[in-house]
N, C-alpha and C positions, 0 to 999 in steps of 0.2 A: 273257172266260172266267174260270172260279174259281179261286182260287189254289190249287194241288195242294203239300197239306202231304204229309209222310212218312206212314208209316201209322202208325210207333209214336207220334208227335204228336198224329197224328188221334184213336187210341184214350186218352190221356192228355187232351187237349183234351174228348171226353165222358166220360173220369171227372170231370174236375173241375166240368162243366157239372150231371150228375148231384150232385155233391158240393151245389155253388151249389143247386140246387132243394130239393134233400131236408136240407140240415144250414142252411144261410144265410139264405134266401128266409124260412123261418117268422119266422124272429128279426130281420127288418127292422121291426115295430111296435116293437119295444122300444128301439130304436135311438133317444137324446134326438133330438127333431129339430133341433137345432144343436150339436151335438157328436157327431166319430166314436168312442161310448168305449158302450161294455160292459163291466159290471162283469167287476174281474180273474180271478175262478172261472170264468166264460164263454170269455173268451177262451183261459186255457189249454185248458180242455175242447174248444175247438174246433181249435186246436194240434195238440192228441193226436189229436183225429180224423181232419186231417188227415195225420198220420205214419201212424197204420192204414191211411187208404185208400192208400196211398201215393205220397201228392200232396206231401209237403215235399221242397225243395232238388233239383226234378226238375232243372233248369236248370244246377244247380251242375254244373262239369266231373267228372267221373268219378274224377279223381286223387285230389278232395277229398272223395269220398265220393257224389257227385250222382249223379244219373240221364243230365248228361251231355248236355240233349236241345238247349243254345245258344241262340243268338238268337231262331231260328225257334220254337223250343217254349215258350221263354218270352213271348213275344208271344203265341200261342194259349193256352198257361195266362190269361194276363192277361188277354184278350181274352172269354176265358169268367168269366171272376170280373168282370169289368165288366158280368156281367148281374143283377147283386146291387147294391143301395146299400148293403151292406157291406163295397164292393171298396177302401175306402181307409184299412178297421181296419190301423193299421202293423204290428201284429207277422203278421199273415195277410201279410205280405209278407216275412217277415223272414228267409225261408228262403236267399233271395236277396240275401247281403252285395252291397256299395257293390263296383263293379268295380273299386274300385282297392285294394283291400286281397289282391288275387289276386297280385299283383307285389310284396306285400311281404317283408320276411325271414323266416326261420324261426321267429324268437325274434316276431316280430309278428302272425305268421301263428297262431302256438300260442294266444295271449293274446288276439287278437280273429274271426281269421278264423275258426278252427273252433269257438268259442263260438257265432259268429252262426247257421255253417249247421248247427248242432244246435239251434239255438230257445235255447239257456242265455245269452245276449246281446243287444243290439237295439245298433243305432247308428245317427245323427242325422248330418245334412250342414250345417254350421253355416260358409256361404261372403257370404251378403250382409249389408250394413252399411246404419245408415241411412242415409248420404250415398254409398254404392256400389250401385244395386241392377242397372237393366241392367246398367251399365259394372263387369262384375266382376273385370274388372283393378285397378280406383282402389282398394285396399281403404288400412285404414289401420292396422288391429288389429295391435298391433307385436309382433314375437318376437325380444327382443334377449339374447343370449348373456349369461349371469354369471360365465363363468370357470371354472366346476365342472360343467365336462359338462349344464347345464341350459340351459332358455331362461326366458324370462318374458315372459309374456301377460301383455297389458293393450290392451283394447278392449271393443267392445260385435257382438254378430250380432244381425240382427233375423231373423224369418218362417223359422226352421228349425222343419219340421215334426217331430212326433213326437219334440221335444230334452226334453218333461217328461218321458216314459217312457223315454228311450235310458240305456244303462249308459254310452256313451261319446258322443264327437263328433269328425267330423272336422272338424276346426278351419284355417285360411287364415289364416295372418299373414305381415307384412312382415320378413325379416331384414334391419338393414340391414349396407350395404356396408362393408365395412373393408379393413384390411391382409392381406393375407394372408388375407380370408375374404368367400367368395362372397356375395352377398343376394340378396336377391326373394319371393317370394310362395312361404312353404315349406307343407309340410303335416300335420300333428301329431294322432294319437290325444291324446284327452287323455278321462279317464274322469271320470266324476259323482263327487263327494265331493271330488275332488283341490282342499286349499285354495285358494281365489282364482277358482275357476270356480261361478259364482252362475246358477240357473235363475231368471229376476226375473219373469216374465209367460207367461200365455199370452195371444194379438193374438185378439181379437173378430175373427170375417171373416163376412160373410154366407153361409156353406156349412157345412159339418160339421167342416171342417180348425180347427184351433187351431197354429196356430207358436208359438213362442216367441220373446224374447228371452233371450238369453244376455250376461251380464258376466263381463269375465277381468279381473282386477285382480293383479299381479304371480302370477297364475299360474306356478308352477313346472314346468315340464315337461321330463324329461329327454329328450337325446339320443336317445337309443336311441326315446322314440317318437315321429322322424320319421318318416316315410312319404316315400322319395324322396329324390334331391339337395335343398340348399338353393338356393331359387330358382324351382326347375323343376314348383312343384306348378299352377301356369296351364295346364301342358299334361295334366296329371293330371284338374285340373276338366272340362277339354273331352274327355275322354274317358267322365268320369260325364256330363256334360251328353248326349255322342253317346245314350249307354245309356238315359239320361232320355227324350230326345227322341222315342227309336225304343220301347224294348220298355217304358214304363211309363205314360207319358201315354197315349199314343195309341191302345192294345189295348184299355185299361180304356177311354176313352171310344168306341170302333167298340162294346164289348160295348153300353155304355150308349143308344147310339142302337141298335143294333138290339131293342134288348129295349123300348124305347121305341117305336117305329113297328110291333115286332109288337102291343103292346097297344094301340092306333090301329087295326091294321088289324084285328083280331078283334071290335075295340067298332064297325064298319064306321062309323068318324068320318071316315079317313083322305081328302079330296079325292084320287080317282085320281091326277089329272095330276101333284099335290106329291107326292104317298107317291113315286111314279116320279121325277120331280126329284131328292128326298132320297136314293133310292135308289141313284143313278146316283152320286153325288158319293160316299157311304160306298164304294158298290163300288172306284172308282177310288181311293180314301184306302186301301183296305184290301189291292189290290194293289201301292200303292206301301207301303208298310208292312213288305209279307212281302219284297218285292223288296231294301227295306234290310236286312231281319235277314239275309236268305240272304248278301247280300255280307259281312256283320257275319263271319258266320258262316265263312266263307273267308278271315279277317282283312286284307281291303279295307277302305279308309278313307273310311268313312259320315259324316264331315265335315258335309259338304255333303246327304248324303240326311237326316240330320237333320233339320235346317232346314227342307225338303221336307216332310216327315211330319209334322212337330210343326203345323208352319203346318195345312197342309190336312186331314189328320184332325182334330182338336181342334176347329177351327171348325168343320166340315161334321158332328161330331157336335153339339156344340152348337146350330147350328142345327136339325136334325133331333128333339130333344130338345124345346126352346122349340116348334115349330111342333106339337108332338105334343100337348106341353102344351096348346098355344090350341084343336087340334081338339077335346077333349072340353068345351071350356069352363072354367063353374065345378068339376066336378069336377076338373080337370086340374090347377087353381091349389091343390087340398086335398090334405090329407095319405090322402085315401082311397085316390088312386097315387102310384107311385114318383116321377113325373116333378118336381114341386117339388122334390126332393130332389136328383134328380139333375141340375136345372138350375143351380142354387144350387151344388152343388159340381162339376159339370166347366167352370163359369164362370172358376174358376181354372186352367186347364188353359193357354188361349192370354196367358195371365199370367205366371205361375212358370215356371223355370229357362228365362227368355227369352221376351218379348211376341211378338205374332205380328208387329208392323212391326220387329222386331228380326232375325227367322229371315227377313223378307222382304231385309232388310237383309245378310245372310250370303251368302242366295242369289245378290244380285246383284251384290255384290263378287265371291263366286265366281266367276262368268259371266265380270265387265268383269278381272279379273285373270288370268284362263285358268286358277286353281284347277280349274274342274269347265267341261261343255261340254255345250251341248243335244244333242252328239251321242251323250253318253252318258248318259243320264238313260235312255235304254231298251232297257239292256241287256239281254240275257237275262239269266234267272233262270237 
């Protein structure tokens, strides 16, 4: 059966789809074909338009100004913006700050949280290294105390997306241990210009994304913008990871294969028997999907339905995508449709923030540890 969203979702889910056809869709030619970038006059323009129709920071909780509409609503926003190859401009995303900046302090809160969900800020997730990249416990980026209320960075990030254009970065360094003072894996605003923090590259990828590397060279960074105990920002990332997993990757790519198999099926290329195949497998990816935001949503611990989602939507869009491609052919493989585009870039999807034999790996620790249990993977919604 179909997943029965809210109705206020429902009607926000075809503004935004309307939004997608009539504002986005025209301005996919213009779009370099290996870079996600439109000139900076555009993308505001399209900003504002989105704050008119009144599609920004629908997601964001209500306290801070949002529409309020959670897990579930932002997986259908996204999932409809996934029917555009301009679903991965970052600031068109920017409405929706990093979830861990919701738990920060007042004084943190002022200076980045409500900058981002007004559009006047952007910020970058800047967690893997290049000798750390599954394993992103191993980090090595040091943040060692001076005595004067500071710390000081010195390391390198690789593959953080969207760090040329971000005002800040959440940053992952090592405190170490001392007398009298906790260590571990802490986690630090730390804003562009701040001496010692260097934008060195953006990484060539075969899709539209460009990451960056970043260098922190005695970085000075005060106290105050930690984010969290020292030590304790490991369980911080796996909560942006959960949020990753469930309402970012996996929407945008279910949008992307079905916008992809409808233009197959309208060009009548689609082999019946595979279009139904493809079809079965999204459907099942896109009920597991809502079934993790809904628990998301009741603040249950999606751990484990991560893992779940990220793994099987991601791939079962990418294959559906690829297979859509080869049925028209050579036009399939040209820039005449979307699909090269959007092969090439949700190719990184069962990659970034955890490979797919990594979430296979989660899941079955889960299982053989009693974490999580086949008996409830089907629970009601």
């Amino acid at each position: 059966m179909d997943v029965e969203l809210p109705a206020q979702v429902r009607r926000w889910k075809d503004r935004m789809h309307r939004f997608v056809a009539e504002e986005l869709m025209p301005l996919e030619p213009d779009l370099p074909p290996f870079a996600n970038r439109l000139p900076a006059e555009d993308i505001a323009a399209l900003v504002r338009r989105m704050k008119d129709a009144g599609l920004w920071a629908l997601a964001v909780p209500r306290e801070f100004g949002g529409g309020g509409l959670g897990w579930v609503g932002l997986c259908a926003l996204r999932e409809a913006l996934g029917h555009t190859t301009l679903c991965s401009l970052g600031k068109l995303l920017g409405a929706e700050p990093p979830v861990l900046l919701y738990d920060a302090g007042e004084d943190l809160r002022a200076r980045y949280l409500l900058p981002t969900i007004a559009g006047e800020r952007y910020g970058c997730f800047a967690l893997t290294e290049p000798e750390a990249g599954s394993d992103a416990a191993n980090l090595s980026l040091s943040a060692v105390p001076d005595g004067t209320g500071h710390y000081l960075l010195n390391g390198r990030k690789v593959f953080s997306s969207h760090a040329d254009e971000a005002d800040y970065a959440l940053v992952f360094g090592v405190v170490p241990q001392g007398p009298g003072q906790a260590g571990g894996i802490t986690l630090f605003l730390v804003d562009r210009g701040t001496p010692g923090f260097h934008w060195v590259r953006r990484i060539e990828t075969m899709g539209g994304d460009r990451p960056s590397e970043l260098v922190f060279e005695n970085c000075r960074v005060p106290d105050a913008n930690r984010l969290g105990a020292t030590g304790k920002a490991f369980d911080l990332a796996q909560r942006w990871f959960a949020c990753d997993r469930i309402a970012l990757q996996p929407p945008i790519a279910l949008g992307a294969a079905a916008r992809s198999l409808a233009l197959a099926q309208a060009a009548g290329v689609a082999p019946a028997l595979e279009l139904g195949r493809l079809a079965l497998g999204l459907h099942a990816a896109r009920a597991m999907l809502y079934h993790a935001a809904a628990k998301a949503d009741r603040g249950e611990d999606v751990r484990h339905d991560a893992s779940l989602v990220k793994a099987t939507a991601t791939s079962a869009a990418l294959e559906a995508v690829e297979r859509a491609m080869a049925w028209f052919g050579p036009r399939g493989y040209s820039r005449a449709l979307p699909l090269e585009r959007y092969y090439r870039d949700l190719r990184r999807f069962p990659i970034a923030a955890g490979t797919y034999e990594i979430q296979q790996f989660v899941v079955a620790r889960g299982l053989l540890r009693g974490y999580a249990g086949l008996d409830r993977m089907a629970a009601p919604l």
